[in-house]
KEVOZA-988034 format. One record per atom (N, C-alpha, C, O): atom name; residue in one letter; x, y, z. Coordinates in steps of 0.2 Angstrom, whole numbers, plus 5000, padded with zeros to 4 digits. Layout:
// residues N
pt atom:CA&res:a&px:X&py:Y&pz:Z
...
// end
This chain:
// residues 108
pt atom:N&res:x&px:4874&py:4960&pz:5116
pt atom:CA&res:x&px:4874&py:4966&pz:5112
pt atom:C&res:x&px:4867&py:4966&pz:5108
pt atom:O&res:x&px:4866&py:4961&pz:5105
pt atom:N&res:x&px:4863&py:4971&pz:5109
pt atom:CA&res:x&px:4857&py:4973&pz:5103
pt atom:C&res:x&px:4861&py:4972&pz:5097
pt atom:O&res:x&px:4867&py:4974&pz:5095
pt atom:N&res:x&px:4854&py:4969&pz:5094
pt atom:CA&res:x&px:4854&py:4971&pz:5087
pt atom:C&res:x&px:4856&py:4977&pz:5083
pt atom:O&res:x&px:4858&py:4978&pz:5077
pt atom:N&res:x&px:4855&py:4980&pz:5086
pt atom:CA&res:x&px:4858&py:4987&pz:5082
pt atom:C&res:x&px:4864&py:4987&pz:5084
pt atom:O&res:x&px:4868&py:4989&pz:5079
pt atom:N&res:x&px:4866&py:4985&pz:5091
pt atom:CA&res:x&px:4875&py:4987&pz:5091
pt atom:C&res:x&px:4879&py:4985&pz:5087
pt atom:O&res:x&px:4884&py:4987&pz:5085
pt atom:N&res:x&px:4875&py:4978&pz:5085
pt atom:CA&res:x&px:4879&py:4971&pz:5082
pt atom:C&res:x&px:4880&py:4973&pz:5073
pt atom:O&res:x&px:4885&py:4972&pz:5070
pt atom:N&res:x&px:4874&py:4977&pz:5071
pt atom:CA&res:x&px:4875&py:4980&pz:5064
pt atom:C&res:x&px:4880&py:4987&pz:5064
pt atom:O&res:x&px:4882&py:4989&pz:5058
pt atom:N&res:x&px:4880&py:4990&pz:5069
pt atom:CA&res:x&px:4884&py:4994&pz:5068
pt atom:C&res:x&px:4893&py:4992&pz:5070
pt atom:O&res:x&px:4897&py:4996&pz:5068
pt atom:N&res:x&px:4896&py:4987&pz:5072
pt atom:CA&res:x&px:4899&py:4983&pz:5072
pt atom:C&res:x&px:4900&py:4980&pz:5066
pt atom:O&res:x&px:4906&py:4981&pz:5064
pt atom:N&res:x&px:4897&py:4977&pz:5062
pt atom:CA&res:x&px:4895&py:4974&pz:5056
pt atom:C&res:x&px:4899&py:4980&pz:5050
pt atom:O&res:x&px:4904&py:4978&pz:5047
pt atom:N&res:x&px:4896&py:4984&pz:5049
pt atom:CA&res:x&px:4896&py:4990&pz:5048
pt atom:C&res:x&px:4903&py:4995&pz:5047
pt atom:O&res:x&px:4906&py:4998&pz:5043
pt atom:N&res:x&px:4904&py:4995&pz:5054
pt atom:CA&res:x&px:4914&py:4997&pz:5054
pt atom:C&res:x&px:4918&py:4991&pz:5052
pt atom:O&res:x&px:4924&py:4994&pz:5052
pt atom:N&res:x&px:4918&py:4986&pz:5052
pt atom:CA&res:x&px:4922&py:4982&pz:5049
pt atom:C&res:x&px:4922&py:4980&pz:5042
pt atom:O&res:x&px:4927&py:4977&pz:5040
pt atom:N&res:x&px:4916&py:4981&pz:5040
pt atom:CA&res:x&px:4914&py:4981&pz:5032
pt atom:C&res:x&px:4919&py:4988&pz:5029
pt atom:O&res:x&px:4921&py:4989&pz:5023
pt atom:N&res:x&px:4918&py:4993&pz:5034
pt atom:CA&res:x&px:4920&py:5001&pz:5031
pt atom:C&res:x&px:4927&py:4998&pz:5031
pt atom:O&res:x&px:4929&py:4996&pz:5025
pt atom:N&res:x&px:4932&py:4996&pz:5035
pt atom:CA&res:x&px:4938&py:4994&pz:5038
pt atom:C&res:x&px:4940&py:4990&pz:5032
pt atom:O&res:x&px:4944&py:4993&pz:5028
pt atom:N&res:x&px:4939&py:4985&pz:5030
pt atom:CA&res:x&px:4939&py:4979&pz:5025
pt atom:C&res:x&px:4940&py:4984&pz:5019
pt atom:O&res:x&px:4945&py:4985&pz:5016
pt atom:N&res:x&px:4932&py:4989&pz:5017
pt atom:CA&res:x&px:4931&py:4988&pz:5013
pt atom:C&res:x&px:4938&py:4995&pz:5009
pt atom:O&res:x&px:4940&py:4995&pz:5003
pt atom:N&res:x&px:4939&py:5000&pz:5015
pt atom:CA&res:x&px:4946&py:5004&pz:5013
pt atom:C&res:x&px:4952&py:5001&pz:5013
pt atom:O&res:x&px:4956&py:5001&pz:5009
pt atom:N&res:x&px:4953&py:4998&pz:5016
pt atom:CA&res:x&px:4958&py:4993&pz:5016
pt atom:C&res:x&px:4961&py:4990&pz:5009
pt atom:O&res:x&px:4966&py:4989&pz:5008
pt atom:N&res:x&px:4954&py:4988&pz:5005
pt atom:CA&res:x&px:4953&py:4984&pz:4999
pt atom:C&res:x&px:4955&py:4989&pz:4995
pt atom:O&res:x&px:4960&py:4988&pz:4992
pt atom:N&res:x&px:4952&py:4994&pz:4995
pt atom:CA&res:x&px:4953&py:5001&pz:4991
pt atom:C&res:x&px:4959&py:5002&pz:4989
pt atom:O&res:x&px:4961&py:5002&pz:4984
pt atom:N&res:x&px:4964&py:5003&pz:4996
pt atom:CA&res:x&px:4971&py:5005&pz:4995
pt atom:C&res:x&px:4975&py:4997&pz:4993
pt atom:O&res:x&px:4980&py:4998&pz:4990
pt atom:N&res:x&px:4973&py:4993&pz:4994
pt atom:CA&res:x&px:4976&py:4985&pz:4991
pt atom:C&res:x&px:4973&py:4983&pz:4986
pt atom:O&res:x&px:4971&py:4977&pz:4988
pt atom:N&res:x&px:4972&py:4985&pz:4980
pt atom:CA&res:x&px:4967&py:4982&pz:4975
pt atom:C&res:x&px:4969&py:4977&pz:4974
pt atom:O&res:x&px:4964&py:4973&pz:4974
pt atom:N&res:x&px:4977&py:4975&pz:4972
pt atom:CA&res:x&px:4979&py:4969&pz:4971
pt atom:C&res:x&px:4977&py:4961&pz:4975
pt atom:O&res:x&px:4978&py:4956&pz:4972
pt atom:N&res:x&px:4974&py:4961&pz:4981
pt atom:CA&res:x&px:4973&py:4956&pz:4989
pt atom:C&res:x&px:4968&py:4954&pz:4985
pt atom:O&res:x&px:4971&py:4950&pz:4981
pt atom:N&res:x&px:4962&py:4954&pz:4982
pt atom:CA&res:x&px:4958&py:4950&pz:4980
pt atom:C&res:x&px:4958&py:4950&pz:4972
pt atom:O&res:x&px:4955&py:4946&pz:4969
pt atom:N&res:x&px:4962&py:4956&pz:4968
pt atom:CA&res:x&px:4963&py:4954&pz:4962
pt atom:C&res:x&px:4956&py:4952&pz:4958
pt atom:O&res:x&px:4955&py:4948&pz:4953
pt atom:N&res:x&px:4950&py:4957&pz:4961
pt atom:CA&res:x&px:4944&py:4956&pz:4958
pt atom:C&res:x&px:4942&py:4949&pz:4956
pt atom:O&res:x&px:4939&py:4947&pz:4951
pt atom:N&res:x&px:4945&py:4944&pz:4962
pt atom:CA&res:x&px:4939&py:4937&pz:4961
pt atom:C&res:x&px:4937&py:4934&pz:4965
pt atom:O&res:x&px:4935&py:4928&pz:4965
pt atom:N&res:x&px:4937&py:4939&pz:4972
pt atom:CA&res:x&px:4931&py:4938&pz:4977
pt atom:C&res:x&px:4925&py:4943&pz:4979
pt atom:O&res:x&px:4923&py:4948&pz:4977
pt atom:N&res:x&px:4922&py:4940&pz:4983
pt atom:CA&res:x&px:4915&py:4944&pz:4987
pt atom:C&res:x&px:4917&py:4951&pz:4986
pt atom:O&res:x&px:4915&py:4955&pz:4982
pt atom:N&res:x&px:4921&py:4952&pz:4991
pt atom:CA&res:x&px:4924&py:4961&pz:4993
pt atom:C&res:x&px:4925&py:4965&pz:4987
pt atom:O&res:x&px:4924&py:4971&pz:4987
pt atom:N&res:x&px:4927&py:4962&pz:4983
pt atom:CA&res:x&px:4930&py:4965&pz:4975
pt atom:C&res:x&px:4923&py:4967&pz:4973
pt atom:O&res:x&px:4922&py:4973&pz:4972
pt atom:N&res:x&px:4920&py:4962&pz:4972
pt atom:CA&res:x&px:4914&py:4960&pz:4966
pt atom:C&res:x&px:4908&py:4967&pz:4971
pt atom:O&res:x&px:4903&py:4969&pz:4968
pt atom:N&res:x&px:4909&py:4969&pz:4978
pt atom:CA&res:x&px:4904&py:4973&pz:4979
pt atom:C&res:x&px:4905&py:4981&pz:4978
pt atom:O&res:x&px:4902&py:4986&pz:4977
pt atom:N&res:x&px:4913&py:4981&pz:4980
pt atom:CA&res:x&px:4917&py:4987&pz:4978
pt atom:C&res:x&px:4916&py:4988&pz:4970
pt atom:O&res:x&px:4919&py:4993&pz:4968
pt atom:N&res:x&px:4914&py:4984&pz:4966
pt atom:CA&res:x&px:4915&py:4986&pz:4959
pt atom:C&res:x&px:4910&py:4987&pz:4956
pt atom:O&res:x&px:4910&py:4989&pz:4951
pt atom:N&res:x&px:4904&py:4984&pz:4960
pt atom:CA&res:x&px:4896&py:4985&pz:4958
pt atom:C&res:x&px:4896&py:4992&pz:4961
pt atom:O&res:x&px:4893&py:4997&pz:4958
pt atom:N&res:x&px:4899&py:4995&pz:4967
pt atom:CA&res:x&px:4897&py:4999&pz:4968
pt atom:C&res:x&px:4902&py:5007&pz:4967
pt atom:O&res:x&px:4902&py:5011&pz:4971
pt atom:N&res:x&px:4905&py:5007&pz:4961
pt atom:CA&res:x&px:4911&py:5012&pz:4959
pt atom:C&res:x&px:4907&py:5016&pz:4953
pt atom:O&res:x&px:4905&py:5013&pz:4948
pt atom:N&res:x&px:4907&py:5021&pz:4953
pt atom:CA&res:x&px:4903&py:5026&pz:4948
pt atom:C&res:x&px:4907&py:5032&pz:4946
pt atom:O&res:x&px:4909&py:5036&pz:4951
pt atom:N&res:x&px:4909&py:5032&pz:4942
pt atom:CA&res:x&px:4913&py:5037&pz:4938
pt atom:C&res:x&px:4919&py:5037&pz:4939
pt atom:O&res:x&px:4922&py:5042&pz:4937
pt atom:N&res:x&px:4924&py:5032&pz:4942
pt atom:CA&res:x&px:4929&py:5032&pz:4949
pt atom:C&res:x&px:4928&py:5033&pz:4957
pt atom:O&res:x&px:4931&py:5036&pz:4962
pt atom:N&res:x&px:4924&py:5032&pz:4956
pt atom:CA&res:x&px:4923&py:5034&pz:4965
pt atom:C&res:x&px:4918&py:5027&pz:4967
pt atom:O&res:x&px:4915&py:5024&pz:4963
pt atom:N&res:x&px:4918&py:5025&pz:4973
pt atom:CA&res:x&px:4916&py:5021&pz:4978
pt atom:C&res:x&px:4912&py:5023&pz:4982
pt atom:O&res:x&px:4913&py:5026&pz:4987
pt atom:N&res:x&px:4904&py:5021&pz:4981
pt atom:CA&res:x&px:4900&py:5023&pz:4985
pt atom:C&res:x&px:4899&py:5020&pz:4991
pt atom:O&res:x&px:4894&py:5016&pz:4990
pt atom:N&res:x&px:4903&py:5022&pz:4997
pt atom:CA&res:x&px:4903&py:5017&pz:5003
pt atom:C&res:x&px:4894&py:5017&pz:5005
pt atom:O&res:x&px:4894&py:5011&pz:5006
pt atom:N&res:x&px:4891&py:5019&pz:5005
pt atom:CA&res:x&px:4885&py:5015&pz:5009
pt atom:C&res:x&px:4883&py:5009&pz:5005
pt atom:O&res:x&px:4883&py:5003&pz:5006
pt atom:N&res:x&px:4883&py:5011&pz:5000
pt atom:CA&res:x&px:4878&py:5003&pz:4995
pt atom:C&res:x&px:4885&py:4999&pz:4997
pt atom:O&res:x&px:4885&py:4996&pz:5003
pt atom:N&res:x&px:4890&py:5000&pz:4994
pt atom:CA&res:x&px:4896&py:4996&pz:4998
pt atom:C&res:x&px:4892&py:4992&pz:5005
pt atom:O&res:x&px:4891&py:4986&pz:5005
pt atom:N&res:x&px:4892&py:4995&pz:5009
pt atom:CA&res:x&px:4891&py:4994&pz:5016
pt atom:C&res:x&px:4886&py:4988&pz:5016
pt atom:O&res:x&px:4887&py:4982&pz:5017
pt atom:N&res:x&px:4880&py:4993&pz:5013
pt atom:CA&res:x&px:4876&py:4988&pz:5013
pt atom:C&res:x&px:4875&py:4980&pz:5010
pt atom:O&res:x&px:4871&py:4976&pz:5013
pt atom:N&res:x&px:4878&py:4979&pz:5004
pt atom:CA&res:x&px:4880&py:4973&pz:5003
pt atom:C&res:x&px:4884&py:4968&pz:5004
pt atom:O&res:x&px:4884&py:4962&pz:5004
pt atom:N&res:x&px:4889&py:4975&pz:5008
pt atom:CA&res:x&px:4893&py:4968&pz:5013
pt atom:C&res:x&px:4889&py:4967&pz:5019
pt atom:O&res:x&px:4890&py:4961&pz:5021
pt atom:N&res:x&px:4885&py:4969&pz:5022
pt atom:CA&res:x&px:4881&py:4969&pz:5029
pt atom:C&res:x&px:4873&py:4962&pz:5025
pt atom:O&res:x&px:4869&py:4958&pz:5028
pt atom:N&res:x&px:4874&py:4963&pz:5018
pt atom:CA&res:x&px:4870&py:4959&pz:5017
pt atom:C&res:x&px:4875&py:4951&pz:5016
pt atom:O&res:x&px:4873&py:4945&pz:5018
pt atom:N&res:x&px:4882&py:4952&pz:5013
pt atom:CA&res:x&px:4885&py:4945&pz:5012
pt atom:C&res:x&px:4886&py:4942&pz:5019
pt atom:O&res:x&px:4886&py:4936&pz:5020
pt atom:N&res:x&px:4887&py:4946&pz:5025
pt atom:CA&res:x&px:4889&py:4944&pz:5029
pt atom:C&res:x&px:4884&py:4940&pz:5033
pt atom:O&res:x&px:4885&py:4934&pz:5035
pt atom:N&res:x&px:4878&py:4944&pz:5033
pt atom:CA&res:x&px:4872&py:4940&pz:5036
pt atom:C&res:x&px:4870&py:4933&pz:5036
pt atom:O&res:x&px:4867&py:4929&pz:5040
pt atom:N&res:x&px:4871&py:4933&pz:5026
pt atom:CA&res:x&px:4868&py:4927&pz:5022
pt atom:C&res:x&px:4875&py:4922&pz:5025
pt atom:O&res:x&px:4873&py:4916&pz:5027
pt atom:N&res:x&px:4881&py:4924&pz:5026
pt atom:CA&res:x&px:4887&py:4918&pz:5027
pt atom:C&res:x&px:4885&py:4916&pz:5035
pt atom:O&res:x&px:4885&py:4911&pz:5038
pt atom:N&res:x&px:4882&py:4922&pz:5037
pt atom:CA&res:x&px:4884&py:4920&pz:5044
pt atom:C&res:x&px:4875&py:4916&pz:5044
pt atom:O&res:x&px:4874&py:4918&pz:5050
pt atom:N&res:x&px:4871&py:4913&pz:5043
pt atom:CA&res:x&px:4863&py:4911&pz:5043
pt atom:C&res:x&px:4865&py:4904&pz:5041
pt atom:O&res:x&px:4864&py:4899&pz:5045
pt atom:N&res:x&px:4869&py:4904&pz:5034
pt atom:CA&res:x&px:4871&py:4898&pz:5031
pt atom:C&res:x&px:4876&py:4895&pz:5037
pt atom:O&res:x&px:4875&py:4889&pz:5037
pt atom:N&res:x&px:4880&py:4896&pz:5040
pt atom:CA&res:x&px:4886&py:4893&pz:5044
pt atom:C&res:x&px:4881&py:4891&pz:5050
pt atom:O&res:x&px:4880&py:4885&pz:5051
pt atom:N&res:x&px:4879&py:4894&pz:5052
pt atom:CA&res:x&px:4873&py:4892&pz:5061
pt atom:C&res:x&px:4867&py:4887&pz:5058
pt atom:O&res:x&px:4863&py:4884&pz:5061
pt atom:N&res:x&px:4867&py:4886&pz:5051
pt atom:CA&res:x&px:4861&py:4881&pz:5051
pt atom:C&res:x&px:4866&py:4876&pz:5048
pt atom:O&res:x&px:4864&py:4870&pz:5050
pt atom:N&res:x&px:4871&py:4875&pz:5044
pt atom:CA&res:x&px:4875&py:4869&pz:5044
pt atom:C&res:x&px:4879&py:4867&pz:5051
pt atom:O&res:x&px:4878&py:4861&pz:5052
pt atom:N&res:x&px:4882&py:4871&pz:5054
pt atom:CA&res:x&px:4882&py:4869&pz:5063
pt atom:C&res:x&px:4877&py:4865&pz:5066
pt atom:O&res:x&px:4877&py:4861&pz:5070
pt atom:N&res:x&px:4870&py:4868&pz:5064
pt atom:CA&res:x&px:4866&py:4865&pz:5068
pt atom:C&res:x&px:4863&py:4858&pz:5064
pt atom:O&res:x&px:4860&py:4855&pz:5068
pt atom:N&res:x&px:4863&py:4857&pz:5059
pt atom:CA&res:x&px:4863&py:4851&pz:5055
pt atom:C&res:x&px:4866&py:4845&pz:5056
pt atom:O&res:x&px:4864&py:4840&pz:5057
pt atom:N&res:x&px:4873&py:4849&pz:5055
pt atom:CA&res:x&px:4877&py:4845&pz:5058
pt atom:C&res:x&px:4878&py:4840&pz:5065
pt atom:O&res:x&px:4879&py:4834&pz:5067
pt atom:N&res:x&px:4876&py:4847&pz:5069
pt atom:CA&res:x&px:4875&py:4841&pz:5078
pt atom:C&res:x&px:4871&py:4838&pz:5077
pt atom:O&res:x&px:4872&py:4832&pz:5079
pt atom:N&res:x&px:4864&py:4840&pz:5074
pt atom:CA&res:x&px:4860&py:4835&pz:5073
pt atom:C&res:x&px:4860&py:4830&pz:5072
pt atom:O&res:x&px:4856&py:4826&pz:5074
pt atom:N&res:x&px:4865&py:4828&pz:5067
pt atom:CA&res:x&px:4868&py:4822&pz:5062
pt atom:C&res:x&px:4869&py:4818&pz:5067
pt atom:O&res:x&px:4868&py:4812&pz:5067
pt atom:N&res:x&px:4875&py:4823&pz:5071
pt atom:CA&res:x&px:4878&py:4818&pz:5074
pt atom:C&res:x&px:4877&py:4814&pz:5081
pt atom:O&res:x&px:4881&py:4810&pz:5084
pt atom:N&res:x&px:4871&py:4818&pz:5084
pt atom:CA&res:x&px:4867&py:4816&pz:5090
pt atom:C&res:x&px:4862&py:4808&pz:5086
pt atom:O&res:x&px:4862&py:4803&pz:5089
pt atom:N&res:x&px:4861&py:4809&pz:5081
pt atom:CA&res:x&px:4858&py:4803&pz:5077
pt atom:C&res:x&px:4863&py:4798&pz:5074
pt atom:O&res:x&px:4860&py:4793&pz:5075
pt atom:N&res:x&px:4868&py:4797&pz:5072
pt atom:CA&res:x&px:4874&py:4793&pz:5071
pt atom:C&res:x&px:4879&py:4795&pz:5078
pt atom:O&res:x&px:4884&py:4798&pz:5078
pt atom:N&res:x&px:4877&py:4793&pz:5082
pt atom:CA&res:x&px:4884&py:4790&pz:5089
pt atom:C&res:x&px:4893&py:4788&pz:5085
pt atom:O&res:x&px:4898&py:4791&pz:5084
pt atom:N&res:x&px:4891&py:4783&pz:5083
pt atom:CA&res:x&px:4898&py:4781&pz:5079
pt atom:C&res:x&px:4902&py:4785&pz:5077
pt atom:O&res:x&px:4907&py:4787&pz:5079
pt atom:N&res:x&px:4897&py:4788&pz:5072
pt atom:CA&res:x&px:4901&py:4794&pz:5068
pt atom:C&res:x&px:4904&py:4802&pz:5074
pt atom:O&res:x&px:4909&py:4805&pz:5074
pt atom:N&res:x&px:4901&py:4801&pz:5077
pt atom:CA&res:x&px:4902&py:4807&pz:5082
pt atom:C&res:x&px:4908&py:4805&pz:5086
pt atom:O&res:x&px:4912&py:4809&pz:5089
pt atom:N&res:x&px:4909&py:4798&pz:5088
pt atom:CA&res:x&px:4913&py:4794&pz:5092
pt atom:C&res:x&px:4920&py:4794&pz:5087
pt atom:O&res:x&px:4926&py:4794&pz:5090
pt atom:N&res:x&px:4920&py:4793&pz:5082
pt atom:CA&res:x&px:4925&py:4795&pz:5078
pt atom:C&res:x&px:4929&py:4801&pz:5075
pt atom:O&res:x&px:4935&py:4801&pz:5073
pt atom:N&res:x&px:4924&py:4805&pz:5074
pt atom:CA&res:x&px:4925&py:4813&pz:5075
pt atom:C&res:x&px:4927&py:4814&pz:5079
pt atom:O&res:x&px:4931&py:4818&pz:5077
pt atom:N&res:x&px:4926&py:4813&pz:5086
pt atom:CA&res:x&px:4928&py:4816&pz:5094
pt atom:C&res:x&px:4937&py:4812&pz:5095
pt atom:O&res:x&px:4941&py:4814&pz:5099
pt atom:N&res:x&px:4936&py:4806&pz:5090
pt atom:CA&res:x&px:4944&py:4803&pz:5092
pt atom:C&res:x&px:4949&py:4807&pz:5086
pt atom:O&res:x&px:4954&py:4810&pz:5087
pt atom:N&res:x&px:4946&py:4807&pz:5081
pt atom:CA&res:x&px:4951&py:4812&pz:5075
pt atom:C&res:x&px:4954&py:4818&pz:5079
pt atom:O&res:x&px:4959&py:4819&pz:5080
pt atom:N&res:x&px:4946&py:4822&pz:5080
pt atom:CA&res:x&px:4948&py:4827&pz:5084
pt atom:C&res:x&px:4955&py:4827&pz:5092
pt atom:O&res:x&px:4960&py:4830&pz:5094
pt atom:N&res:x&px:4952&py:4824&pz:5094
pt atom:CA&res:x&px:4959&py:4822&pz:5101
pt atom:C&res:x&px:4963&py:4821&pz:5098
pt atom:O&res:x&px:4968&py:4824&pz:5100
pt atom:N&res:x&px:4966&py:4817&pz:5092
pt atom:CA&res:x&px:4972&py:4814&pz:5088
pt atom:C&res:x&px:4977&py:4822&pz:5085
pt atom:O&res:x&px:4982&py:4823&pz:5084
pt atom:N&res:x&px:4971&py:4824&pz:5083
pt atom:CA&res:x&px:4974&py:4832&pz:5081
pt atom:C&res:x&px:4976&py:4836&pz:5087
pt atom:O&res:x&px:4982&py:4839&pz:5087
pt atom:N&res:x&px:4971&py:4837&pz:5093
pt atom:CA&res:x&px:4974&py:4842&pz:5098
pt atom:C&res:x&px:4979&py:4838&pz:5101
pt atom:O&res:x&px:4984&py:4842&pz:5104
pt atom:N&res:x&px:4981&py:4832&pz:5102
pt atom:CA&res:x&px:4987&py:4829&pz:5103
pt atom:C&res:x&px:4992&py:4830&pz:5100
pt atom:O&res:x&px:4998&py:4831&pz:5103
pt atom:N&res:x&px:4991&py:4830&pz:5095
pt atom:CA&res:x&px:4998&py:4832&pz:5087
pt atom:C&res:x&px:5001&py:4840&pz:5091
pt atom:O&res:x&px:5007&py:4842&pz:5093
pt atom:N&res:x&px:4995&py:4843&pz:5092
pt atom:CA&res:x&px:4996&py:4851&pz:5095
pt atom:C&res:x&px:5000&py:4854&pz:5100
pt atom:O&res:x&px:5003&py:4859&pz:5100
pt atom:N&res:x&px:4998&py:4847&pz:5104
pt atom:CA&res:x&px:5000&py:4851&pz:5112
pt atom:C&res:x&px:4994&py:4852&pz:5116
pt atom:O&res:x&px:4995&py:4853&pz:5122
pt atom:N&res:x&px:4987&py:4851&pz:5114
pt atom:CA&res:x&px:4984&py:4855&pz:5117
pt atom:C&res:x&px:4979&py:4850&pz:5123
pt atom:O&res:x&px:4979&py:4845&pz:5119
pt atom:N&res:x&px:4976&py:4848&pz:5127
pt atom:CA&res:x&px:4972&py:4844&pz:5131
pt atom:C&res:x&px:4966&py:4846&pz:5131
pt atom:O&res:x&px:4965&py:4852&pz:5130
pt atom:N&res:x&px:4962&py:4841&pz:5132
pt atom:CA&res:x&px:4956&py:4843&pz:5133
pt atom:C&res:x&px:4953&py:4849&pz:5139
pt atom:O&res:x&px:4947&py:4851&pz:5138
pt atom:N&res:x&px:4957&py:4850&pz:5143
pt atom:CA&res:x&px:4958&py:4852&pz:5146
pt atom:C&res:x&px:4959&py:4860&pz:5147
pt atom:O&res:x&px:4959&py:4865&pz:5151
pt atom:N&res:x&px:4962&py:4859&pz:5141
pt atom:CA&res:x&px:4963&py:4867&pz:5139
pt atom:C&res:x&px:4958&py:4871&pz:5135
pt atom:O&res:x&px:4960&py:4876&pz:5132
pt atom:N&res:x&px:4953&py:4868&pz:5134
pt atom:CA&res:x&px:4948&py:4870&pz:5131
pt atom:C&res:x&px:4945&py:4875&pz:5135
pt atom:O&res:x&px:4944&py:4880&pz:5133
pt atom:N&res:x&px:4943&py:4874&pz:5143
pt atom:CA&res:x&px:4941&py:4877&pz:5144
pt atom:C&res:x&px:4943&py:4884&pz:5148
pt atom:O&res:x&px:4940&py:4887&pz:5152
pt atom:N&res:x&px:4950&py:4886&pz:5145
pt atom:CA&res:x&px:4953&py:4891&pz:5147
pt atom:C&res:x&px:4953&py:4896&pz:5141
pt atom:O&res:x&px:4955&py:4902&pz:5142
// end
């Protein structure tokens, strides 16, 4: 997908989220992200969905920048400590086992 598709995705699920919140005011109870942009942006009683939009299209970008460069820090880490990687990979199997699930079904 272009970048442009990917913001306008971005963008209907921000609108989505952010009426949804509107008619649920109680679901975040004014003490997260989604609240804190819906109430910066409310003027007289009313909700001005673009700045809305726009701050969620800005939260969403910065969560999603900051998550791909700790993923990537991460493998980093652990391409450089084996050990640690070798016991993360057993934890992790010890859990898919708990599950049900094989390694094997990852790839389906």
């Amino acid at each position: 997908a272009s970048a442009e598709q990917m913001l306008i995705q971005i963008r209907e699920m921000g609108t989505q989220l952010i009426l949804e919140r509107i008619q649920n005011p109680n679901v975040g109870k004014g003490k997260d992200a989604l609240d804190t942009i819906i109430m910066a942006n409310e003027k007289n009683g009313e909700i001005e969905m673009e700045p809305c939009l726009d701050d969620f299209v800005s939260m969403y970008e910065a969560g999603s920048l900051t998550t791909a460069r700790t993923l990537s820090f991460l493998l980093a880490e652990l391409t450089r400590h084996p050990e640690v990687q070798a016991t993360l990979m057993k934890e992790v199997d010890e859990i898919w086992v708990g599950r049900g699930i094989s390694q094997d079904s990852s790839d389906e």
